[in-house]
gemmi code that builds the backbone of each chain (N, CA, C; Angstrom):
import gemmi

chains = {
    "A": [
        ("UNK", (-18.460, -41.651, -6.507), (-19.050, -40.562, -5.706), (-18.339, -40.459, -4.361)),
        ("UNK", (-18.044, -39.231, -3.761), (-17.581, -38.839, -2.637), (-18.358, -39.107, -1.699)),
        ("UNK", (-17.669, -40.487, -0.516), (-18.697, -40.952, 0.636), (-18.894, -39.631, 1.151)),
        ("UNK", (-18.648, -38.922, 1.828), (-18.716, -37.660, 2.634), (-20.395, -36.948, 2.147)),
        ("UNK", (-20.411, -36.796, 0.858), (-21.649, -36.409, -0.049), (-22.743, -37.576, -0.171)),
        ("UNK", (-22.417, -38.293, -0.273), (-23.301, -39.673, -1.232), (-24.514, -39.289, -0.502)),
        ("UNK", (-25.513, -39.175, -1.088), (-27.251, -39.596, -0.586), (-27.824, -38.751, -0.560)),
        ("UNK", (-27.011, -37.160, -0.255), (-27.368, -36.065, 0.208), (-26.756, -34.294, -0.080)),
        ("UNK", (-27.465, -33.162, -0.193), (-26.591, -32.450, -0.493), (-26.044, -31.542, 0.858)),
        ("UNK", (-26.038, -32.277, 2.181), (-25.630, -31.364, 3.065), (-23.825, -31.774, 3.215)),
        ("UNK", (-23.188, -30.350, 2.953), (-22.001, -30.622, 3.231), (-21.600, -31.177, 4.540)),
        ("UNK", (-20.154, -31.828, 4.090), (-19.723, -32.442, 5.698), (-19.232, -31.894, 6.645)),
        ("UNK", (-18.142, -32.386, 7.284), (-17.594, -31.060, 7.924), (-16.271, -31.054, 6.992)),
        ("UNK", (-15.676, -29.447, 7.137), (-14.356, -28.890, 6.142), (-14.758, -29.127, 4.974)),
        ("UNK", (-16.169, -29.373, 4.472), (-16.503, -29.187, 2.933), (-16.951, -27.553, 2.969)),
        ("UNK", (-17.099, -27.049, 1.226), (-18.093, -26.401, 1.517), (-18.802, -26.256, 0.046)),
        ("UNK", (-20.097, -25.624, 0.765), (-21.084, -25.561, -0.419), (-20.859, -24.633, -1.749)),
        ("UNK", (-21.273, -25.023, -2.733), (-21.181, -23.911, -3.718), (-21.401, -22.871, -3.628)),
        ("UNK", (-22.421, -22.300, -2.619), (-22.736, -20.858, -2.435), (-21.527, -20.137, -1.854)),
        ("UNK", (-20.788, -21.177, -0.831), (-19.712, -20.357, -0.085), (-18.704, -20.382, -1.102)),
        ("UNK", (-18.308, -21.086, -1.864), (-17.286, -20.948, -2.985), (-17.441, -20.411, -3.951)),
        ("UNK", (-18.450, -19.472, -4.312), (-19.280, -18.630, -5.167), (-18.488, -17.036, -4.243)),
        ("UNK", (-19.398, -16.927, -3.140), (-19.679, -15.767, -2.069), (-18.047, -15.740, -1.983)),
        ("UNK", (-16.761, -16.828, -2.023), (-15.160, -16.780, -1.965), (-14.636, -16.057, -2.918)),
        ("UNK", (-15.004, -17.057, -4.101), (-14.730, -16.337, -5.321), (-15.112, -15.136, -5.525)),
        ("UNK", (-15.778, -14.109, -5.568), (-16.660, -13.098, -5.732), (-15.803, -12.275, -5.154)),
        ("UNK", (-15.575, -12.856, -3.565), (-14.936, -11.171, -2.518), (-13.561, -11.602, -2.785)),
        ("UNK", (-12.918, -12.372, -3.475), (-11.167, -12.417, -4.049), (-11.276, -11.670, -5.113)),
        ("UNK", (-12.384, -12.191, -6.266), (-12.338, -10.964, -7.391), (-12.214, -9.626, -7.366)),
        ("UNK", (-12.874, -9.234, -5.991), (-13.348, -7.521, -5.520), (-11.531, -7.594, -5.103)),
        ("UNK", (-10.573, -8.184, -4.209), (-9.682, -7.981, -3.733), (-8.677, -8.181, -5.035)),
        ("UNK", (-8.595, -8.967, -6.021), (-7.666, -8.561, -7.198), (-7.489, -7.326, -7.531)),
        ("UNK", (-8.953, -7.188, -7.769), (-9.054, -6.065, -8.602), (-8.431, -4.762, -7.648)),
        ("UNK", (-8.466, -4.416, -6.431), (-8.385, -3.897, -5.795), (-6.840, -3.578, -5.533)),
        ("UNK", (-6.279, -4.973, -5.552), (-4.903, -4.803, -5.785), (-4.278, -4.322, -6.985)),
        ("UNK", (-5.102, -5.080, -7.781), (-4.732, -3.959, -9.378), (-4.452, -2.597, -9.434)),
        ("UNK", (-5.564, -1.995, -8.726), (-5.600, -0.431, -8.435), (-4.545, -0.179, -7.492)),
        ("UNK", (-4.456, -0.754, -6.596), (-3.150, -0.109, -5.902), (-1.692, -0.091, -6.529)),
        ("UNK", (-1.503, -1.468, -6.731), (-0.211, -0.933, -8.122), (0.239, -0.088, -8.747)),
        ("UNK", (-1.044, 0.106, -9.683), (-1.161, 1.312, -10.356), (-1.177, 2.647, -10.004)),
        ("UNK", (-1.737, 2.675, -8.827), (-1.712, 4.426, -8.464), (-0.480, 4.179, -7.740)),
        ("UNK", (0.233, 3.258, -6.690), (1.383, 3.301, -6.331), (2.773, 3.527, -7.607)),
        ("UNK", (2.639, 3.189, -8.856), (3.126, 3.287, -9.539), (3.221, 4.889, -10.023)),
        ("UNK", (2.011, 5.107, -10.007), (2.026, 7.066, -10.359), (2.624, 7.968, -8.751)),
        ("UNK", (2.309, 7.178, -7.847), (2.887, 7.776, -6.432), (4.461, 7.482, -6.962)),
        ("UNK", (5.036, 6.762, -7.601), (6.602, 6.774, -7.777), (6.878, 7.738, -8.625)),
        ("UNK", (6.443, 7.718, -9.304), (6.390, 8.600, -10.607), (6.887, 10.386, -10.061)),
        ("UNK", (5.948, 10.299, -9.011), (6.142, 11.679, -8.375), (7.514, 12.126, -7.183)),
        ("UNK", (7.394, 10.396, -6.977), (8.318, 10.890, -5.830), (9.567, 10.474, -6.330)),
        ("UNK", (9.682, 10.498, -7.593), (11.404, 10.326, -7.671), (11.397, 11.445, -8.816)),
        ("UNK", (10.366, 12.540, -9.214), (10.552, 13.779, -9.513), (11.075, 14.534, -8.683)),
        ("UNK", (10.108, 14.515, -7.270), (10.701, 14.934, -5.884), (12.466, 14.756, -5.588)),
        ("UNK", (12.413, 13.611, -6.233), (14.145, 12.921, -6.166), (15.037, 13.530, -6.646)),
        ("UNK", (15.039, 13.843, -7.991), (15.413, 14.778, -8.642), (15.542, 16.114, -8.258)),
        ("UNK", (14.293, 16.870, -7.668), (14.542, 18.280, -7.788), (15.546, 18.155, -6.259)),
        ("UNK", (14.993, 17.256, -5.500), (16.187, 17.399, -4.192), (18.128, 17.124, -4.455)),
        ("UNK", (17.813, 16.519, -5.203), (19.634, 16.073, -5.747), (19.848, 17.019, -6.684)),
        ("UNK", (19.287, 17.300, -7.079), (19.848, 18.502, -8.227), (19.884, 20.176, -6.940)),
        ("UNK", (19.271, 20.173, -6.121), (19.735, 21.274, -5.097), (20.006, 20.746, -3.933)),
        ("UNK", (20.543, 19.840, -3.846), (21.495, 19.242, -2.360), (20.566, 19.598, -0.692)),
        ("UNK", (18.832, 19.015, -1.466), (18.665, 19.273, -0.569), (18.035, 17.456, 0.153)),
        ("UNK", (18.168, 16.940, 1.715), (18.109, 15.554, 2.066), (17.200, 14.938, 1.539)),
        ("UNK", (17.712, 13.586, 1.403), (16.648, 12.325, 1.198), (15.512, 12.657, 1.668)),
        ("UNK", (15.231, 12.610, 2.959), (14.559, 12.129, 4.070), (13.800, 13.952, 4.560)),
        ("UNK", (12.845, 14.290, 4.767), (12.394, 15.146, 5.638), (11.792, 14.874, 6.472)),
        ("UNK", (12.104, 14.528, 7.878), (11.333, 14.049, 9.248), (9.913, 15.286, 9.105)),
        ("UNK", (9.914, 16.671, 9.145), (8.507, 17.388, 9.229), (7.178, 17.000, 8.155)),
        ("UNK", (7.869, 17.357, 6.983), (6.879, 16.656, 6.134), (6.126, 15.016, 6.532)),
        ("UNK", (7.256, 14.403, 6.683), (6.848, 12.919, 7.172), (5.937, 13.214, 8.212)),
        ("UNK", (6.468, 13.612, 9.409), (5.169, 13.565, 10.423), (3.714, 14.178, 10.019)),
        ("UNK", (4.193, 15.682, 8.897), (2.167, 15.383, 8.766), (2.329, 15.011, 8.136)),
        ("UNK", (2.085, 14.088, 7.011), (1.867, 13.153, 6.417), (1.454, 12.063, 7.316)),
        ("UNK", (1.921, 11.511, 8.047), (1.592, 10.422, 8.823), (0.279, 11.121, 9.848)),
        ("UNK", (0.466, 12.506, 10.380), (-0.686, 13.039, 11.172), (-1.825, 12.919, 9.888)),
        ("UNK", (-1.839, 13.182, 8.891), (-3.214, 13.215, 8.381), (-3.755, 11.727, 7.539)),
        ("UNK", (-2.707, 11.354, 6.857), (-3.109, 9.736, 7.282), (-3.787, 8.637, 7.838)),
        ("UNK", (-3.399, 9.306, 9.531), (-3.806, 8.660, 10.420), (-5.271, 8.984, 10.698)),
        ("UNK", (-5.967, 10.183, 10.115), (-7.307, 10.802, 10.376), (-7.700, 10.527, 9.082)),
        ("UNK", (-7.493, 10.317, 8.011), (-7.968, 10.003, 6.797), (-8.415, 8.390, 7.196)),
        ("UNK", (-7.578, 7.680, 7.549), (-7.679, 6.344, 8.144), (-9.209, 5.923, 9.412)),
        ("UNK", (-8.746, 6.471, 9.905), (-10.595, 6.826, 11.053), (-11.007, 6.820, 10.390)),
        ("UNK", (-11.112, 7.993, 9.578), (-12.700, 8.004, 8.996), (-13.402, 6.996, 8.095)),
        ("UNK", (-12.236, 6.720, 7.246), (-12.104, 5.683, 6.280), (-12.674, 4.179, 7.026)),
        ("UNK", (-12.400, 3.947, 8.840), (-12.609, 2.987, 9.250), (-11.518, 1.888, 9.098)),
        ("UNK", (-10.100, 2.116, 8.408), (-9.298, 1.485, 8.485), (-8.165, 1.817, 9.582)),
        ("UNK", (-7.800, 0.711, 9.842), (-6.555, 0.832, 11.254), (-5.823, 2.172, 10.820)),
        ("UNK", (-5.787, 2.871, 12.058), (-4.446, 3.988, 11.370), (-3.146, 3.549, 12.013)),
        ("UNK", (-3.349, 3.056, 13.013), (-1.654, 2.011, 13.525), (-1.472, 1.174, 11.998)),
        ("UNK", (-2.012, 0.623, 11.315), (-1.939, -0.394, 10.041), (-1.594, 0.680, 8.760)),
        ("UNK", (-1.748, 2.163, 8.851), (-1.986, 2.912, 7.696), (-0.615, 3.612, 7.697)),
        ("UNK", (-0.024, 3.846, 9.159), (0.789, 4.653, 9.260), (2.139, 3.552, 9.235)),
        ("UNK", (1.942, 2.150, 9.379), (2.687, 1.274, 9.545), (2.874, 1.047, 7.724)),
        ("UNK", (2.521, 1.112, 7.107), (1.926, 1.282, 5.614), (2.962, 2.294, 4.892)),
        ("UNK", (2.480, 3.728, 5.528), (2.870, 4.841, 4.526), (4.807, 4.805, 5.155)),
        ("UNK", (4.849, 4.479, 6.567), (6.568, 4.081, 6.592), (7.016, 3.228, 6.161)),
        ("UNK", (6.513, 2.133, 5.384), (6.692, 1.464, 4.658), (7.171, 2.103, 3.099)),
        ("UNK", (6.002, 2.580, 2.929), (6.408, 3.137, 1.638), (7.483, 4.117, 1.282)),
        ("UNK", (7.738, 5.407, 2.166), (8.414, 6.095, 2.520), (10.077, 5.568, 2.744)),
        ("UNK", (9.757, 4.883, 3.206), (11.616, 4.194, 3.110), (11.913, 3.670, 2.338)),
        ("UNK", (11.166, 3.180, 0.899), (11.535, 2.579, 0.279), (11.655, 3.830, -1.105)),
        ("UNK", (10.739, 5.438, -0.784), (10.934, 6.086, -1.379), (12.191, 7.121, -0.927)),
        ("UNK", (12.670, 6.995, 0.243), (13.653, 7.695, 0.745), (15.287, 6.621, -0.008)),
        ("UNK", (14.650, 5.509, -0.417), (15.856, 4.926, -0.496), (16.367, 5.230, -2.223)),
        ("UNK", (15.248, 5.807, -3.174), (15.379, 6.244, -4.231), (15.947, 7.494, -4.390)),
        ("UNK", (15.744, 8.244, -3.213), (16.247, 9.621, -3.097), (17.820, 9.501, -3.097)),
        ("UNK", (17.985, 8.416, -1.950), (19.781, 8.803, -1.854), (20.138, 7.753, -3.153)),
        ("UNK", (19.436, 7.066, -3.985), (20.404, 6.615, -4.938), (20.423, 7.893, -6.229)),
        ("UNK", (19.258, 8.769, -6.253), (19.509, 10.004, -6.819), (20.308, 10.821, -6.337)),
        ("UNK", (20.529, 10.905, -5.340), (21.465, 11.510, -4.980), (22.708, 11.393, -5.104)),
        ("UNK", (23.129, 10.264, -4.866), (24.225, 9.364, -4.971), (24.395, 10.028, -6.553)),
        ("UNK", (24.033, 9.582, -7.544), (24.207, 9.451, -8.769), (24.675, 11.269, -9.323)),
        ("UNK", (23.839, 11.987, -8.806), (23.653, 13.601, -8.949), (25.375, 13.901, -8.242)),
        ("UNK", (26.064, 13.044, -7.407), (27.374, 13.343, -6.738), (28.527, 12.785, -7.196)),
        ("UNK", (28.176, 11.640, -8.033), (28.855, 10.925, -8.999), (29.152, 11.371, -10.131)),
        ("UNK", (28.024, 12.275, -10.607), (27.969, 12.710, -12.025), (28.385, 14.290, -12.109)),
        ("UNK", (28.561, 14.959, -10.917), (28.600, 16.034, -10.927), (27.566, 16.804, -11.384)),
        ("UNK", (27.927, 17.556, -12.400), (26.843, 19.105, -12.631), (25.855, 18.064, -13.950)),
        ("UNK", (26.056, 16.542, -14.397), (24.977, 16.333, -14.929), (23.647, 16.012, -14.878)),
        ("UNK", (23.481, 15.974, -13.141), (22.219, 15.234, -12.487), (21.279, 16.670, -12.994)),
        ("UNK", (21.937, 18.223, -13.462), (20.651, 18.884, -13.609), (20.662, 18.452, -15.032)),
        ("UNK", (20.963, 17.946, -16.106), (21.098, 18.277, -17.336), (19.754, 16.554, -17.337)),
        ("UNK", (19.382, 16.147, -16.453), (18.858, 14.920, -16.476), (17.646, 15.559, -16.099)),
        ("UNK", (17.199, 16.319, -15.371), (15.950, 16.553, -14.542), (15.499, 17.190, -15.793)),
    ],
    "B": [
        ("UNK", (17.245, 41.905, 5.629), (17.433, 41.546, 3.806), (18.397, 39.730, 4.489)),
        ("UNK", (17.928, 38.849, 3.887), (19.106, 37.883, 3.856), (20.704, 38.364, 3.083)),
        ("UNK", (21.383, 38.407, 3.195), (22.849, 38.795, 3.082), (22.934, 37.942, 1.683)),
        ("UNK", (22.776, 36.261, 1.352), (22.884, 35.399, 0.088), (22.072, 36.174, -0.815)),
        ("UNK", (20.775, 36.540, -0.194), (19.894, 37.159, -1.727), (19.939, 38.636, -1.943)),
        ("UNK", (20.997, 39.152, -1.214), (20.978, 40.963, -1.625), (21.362, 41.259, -2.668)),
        ("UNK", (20.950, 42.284, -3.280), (21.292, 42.721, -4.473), (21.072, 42.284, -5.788)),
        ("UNK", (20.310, 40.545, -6.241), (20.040, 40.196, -7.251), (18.808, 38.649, -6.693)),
        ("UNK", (18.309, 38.217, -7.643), (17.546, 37.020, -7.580), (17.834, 35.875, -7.930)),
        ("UNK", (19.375, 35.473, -7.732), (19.951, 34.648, -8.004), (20.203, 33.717, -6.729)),
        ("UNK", (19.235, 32.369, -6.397), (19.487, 32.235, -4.645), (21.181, 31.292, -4.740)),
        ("UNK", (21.210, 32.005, -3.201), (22.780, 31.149, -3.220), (22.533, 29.523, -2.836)),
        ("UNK", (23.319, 29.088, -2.286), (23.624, 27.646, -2.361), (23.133, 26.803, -1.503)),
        ("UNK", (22.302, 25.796, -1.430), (21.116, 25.777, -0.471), (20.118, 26.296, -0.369)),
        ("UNK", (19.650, 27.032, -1.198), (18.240, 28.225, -1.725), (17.841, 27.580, -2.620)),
        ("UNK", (16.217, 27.930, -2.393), (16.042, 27.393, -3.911), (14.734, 28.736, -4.212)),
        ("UNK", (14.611, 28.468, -5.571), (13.716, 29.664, -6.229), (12.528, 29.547, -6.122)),
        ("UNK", (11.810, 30.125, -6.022), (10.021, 30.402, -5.841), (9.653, 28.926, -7.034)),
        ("UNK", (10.147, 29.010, -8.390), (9.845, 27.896, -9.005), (10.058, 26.361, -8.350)),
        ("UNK", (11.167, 26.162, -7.779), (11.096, 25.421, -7.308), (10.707, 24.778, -6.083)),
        ("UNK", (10.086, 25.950, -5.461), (9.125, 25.479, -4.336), (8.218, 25.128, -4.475)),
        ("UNK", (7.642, 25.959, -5.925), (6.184, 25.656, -6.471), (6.358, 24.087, -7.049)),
        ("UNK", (7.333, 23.994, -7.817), (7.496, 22.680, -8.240), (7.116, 21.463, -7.073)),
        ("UNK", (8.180, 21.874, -6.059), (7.968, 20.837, -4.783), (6.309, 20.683, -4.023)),
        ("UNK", (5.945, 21.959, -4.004), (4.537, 21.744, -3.177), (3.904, 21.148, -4.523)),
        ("UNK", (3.707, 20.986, -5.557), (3.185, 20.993, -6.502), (2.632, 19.688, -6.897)),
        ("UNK", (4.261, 18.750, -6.488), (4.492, 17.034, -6.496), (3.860, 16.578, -5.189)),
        ("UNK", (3.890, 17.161, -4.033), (3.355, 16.924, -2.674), (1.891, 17.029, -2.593)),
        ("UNK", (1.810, 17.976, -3.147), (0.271, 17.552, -3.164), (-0.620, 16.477, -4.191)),
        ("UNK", (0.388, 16.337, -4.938), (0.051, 14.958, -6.164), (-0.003, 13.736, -4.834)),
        ("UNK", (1.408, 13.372, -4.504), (1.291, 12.180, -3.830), (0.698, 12.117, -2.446)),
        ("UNK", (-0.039, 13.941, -1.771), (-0.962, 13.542, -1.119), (-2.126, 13.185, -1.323)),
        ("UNK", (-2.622, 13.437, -2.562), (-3.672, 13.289, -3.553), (-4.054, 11.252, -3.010)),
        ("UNK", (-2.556, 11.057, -3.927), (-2.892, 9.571, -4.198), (-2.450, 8.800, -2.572)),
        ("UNK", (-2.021, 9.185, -1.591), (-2.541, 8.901, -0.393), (-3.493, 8.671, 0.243)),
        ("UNK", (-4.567, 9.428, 0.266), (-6.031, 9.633, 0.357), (-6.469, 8.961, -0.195)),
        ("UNK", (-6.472, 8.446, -1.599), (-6.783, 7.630, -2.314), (-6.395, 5.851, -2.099)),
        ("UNK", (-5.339, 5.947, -1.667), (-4.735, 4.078, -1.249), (-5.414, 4.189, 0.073)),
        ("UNK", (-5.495, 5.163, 1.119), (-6.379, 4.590, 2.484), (-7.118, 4.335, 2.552)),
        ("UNK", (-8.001, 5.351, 1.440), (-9.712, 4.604, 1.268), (-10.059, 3.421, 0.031)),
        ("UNK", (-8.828, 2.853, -0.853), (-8.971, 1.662, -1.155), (-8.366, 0.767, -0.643)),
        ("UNK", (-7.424, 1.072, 0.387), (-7.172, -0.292, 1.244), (-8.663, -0.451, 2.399)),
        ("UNK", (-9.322, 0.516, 2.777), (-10.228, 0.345, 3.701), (-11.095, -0.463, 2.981)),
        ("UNK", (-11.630, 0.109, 1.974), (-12.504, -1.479, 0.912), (-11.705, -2.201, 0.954)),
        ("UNK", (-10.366, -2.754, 0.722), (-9.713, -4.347, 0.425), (-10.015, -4.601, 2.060)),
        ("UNK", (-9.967, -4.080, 3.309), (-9.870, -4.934, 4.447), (-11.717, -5.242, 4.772)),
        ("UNK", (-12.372, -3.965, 4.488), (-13.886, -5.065, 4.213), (-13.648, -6.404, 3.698)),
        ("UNK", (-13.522, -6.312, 2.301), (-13.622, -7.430, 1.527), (-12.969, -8.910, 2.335)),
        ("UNK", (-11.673, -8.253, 2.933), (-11.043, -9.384, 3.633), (-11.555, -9.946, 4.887)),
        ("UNK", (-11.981, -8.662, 5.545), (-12.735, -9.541, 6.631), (-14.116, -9.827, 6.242)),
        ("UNK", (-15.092, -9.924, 5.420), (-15.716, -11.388, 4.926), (-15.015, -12.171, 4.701)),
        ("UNK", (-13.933, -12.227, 3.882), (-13.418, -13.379, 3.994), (-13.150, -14.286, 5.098)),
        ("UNK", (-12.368, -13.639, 5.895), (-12.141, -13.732, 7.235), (-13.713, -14.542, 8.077)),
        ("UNK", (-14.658, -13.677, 8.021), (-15.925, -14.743, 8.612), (-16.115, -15.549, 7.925)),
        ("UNK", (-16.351, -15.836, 6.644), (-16.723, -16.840, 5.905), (-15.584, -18.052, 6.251)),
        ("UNK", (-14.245, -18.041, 6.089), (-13.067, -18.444, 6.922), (-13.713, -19.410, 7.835)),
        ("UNK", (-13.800, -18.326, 8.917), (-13.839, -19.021, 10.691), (-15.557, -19.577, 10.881)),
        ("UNK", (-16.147, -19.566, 9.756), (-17.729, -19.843, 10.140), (-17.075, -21.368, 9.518)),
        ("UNK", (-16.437, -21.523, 8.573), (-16.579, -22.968, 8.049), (-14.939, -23.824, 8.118)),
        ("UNK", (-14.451, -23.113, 9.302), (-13.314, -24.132, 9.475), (-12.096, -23.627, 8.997)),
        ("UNK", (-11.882, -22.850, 7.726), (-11.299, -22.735, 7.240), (-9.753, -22.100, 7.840)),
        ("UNK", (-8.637, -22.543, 6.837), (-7.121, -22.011, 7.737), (-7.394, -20.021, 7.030)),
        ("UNK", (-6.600, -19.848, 8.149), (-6.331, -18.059, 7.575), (-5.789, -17.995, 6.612)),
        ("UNK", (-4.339, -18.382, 6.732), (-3.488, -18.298, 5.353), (-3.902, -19.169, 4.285)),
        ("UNK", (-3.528, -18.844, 3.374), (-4.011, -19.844, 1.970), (-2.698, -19.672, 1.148)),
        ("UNK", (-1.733, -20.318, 1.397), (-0.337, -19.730, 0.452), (-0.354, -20.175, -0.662)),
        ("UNK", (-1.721, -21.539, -1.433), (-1.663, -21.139, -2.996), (-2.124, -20.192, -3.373)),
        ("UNK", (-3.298, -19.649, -3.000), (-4.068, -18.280, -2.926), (-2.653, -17.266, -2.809)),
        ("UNK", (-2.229, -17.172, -2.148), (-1.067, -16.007, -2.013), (-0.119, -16.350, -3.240)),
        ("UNK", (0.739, -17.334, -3.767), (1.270, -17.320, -4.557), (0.988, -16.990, -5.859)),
        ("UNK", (-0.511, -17.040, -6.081), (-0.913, -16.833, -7.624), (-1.231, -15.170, -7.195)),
        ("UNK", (-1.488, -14.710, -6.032), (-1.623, -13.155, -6.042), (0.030, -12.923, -6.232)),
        ("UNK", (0.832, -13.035, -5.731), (2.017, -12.252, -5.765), (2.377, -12.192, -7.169)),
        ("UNK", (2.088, -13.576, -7.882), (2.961, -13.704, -9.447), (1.884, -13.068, -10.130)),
        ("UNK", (0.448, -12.532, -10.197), (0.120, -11.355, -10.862), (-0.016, -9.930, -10.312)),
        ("UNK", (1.221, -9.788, -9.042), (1.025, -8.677, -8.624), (2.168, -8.399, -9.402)),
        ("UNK", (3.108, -9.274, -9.273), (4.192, -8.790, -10.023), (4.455, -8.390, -11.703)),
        ("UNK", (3.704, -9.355, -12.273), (3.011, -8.510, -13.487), (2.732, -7.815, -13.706)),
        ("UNK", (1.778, -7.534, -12.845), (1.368, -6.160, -13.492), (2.408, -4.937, -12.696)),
        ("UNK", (2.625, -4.794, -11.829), (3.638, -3.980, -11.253), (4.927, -3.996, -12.513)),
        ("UNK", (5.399, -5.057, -13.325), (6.363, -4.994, -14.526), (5.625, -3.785, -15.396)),
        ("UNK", (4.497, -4.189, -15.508), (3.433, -3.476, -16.835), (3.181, -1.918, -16.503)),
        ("UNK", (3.429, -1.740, -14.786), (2.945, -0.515, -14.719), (4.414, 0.525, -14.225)),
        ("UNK", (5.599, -0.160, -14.902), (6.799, -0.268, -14.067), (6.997, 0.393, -12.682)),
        ("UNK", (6.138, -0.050, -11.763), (6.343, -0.139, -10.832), (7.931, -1.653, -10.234)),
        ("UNK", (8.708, -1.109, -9.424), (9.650, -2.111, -9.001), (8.972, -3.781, -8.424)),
        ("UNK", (8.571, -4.257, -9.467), (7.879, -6.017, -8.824), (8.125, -5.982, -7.561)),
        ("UNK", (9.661, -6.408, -7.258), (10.353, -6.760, -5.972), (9.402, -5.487, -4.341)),
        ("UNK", (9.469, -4.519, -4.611), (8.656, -3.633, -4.108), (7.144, -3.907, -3.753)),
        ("UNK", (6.555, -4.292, -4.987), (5.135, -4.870, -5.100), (4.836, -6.390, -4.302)),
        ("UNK", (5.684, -7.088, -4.599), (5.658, -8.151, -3.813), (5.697, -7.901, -2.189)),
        ("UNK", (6.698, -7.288, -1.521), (7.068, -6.841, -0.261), (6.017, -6.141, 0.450)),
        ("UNK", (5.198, -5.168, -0.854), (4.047, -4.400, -0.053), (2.968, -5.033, 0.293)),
        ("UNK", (2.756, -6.393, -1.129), (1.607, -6.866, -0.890), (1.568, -8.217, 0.557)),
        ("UNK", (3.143, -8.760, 0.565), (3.523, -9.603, 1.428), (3.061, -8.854, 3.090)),
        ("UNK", (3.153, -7.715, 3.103), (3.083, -6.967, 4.099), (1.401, -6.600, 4.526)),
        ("UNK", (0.844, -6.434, 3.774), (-0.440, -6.221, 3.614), (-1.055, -7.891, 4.073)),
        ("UNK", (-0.609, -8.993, 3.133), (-1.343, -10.017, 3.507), (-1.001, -10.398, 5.359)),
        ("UNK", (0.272, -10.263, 5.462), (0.249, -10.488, 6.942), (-0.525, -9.645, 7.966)),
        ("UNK", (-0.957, -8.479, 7.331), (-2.213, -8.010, 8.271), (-3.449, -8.426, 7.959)),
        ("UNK", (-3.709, -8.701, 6.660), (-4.576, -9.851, 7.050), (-5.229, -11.012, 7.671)),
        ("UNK", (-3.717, -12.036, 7.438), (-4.093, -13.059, 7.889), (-4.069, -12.971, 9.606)),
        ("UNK", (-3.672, -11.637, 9.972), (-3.923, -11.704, 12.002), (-5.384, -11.005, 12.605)),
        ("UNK", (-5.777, -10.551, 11.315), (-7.241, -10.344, 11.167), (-8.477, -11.586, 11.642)),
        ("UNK", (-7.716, -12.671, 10.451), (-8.475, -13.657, 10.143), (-8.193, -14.930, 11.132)),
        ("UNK", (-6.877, -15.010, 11.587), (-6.850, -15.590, 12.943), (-7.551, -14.626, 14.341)),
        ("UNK", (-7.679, -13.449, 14.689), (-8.520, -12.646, 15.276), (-10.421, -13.825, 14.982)),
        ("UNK", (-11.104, -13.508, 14.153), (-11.821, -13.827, 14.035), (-11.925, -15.222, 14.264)),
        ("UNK", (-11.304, -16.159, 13.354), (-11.300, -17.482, 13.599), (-11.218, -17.922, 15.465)),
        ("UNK", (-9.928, -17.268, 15.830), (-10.400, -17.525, 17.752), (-11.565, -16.980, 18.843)),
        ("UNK", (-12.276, -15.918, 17.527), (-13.143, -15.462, 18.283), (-15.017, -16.680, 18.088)),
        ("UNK", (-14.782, -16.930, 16.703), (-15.447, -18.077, 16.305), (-15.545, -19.362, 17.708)),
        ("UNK", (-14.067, -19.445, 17.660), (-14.079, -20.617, 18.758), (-14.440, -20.420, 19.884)),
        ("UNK", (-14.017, -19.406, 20.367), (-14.305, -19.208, 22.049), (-15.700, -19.013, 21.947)),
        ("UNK", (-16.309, -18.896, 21.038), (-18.031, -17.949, 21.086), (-18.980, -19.628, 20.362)),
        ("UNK", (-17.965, -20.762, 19.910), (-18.903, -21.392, 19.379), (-19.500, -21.216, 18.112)),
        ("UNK", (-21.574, -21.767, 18.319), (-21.543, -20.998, 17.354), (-22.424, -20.036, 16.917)),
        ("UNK", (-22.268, -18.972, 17.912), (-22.559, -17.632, 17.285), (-21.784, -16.658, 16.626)),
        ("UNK", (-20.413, -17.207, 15.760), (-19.578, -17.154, 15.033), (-20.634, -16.775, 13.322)),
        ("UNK", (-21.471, -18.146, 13.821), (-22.339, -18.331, 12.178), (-22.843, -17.175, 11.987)),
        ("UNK", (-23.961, -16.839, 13.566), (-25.157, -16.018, 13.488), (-24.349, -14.010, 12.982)),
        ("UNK", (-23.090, -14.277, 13.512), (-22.199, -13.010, 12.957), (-22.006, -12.787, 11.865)),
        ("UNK", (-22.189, -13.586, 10.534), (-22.153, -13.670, 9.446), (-22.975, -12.548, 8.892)),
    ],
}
model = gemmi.Model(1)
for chain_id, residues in chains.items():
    chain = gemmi.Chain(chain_id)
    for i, (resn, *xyz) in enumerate(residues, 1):
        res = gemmi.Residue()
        res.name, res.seqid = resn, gemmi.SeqId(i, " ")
        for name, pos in zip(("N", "CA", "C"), xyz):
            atom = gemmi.Atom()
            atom.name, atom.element = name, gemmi.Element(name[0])
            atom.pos, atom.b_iso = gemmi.Position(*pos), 0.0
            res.add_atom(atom)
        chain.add_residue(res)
    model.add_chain(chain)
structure = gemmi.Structure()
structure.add_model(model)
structure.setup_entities()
């Protein structure tokens, strides 16, 4: 038997009780799962934005659009309030994502300049 | 009259056609769709986390947990394979995400300390 325990069921100190390792387990399950879902719809958010990829390389038009980006990030950032989540954390987030979808653009692109007139025969 | 589109509906070079604008707003509003949608399920994952976070700093506990993080990344990356989403991507976002966490959960944990313990009674 664990001296720390022996005699009694009050935890020691840096133990903890089953309820709190219950109440742990429980709000990690809610956060798996949660991450599950983001995957997944981030996965259909790719889906779209390298359609986007496509129709821009197939008409030579940029990776990157700074206007769109800013609202996007302006409404974000108010979707975020309301939501009660950081919008410094949301908008730090969606430029995150965004560069990593801008970086799919110029390899479509790239490829659409490589290949010549077959990047439309692909879309 | 634009001078490129006189005389026929054929746009010149750098133009693009009513279809394909529709196309473009079409995808934009898809992935503003699922925007709206990741802010208000990351706003539930940072609930969830900050219980964690009190439960954390009420009983001692460190912020980071990097076995906890390692078994999230190797089924984030799974399933990100399954949903072909880019793993390497999935990992980076979620790596990014946990570090706003864990300054959450050090936030709380120093606020635990300086306050003692009405850290608990915050629970």
């Amino acid at each position: 038997m664990d001296s720390s325990s022996a005699g009694n069921n009050t935890p020691g100190p840096g133990e903890l009780t089953q309820d709190v390792r219950d109440e742990l387990a429980t709000l990690r399950d809610s956060i798996d799962n949660i991450d599950a879902a983001i995957v997944h719809i981030l996965a259909e958010r790719f889906k779209a934005t390298q359609r986007v990829g496509r129709l821009k390389a197939r008409h030579s038009l940029p990776a990157a659009d700074p206007a769109r980006e800013a609202r996007q990030i302006t409404r974000l950032r108010e979707l975020a309030e309301n939501a009660k989540l950081d919008p410094a954390f949301a908008e730090k987030l969606l430029n995150f994502i965004i560069a990593e979808v801008i970086r799919h653009h110029e390899t479509l692109a790239n490829e659409a300049q490589g290949k010549g007139g077959t990047a439309r025969d692909r879309l």
